[in-house]
N, C-alpha and C positions, 0 to 999 in steps of 0.2 A: 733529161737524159737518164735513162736508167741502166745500171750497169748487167752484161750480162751474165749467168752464174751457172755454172755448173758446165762450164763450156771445154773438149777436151780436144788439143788439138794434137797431130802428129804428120810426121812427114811420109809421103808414100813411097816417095826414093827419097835417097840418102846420099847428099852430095852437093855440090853447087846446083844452083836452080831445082833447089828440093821443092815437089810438089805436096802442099799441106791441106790434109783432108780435116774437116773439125766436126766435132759432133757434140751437139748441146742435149744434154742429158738432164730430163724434166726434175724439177724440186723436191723436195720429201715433201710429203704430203702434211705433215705439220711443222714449221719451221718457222715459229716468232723470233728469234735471234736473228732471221735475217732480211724480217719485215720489221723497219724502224714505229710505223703505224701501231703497230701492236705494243710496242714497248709506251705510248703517247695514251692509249685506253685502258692500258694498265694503269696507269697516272689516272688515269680520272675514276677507274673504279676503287683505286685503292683510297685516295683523296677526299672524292667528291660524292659517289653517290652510293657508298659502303654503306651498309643497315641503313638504308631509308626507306621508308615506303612512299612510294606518288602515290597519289587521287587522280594525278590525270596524265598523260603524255605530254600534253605542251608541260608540265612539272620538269620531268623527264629531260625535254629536249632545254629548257629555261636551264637546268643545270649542270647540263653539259655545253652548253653557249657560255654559260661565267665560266665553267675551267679552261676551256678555249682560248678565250678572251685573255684571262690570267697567263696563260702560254705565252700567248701571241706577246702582253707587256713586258713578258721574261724568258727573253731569246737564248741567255745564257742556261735558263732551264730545259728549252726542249733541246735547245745543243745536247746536254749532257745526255739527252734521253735516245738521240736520233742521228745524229753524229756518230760512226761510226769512223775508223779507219777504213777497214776495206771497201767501204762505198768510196770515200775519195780516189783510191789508189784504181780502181776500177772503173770509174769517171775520167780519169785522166788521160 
C-alpha cells in the first residue's frame, strides 16, 4: 500500500453532509526525501561502490547483490534508512 501525497482536500458546502471535493496535486519533480529507495542507493553508493572502477557489469551488479544482501541481514539498518514517520501515519 502506498500512501497518497500531496492530496488536497475541501469541502464544497459547508455544513452537515459537507460535500468534499479533493485534488491530488502531482510531486516535485525531484523529491529523494520522500522516495525511502533513494535514501537505500545512497547506502550503497556511499558504502560500496564509491571510487571503484569495474571491468565489467556483472562487477557492478556482484556488488551491489553483497550490499543488498548485507541490508536484508540488517533490518534494523534499512529501518533507520526507510522508515519514515509519515509513511506510517499515511498507511494507516
Amino acid at each position: 500500500m502506498f500512501p497518497v501525497l500531496n492530496l488536497i482536500c475541501r469541502p464544497r458546502v459547508w455544513g452537515p453532509g459537507a460535500n468534499w471535493k479533493c485534488i491530488r496535486l502531482p510531486p516535485p519533480p525531484y523529491s529523494p526525501e520522500l522516495n525511502p529507495a533513494a535514501h537505500v542507493w545512497e547506502y550503497i553508493r556511499e558504502n560500496d561502490i564509491r571510487n571503484q572502477i569495474f571491468n565489467t557489469l556483472d562487477a557492478v551488479m556482484d556488488t551491489i547483490e553483497t550490499s543488498l544482501r548485507h541490508l536484508h541481514e540488517a533490518p534494523e539498518e534499512l529501518h533507520s534508512m526507510t522508515a519514515f514517520p509519515w509513511i506510517f501515519e499515511k498507511a494507516a
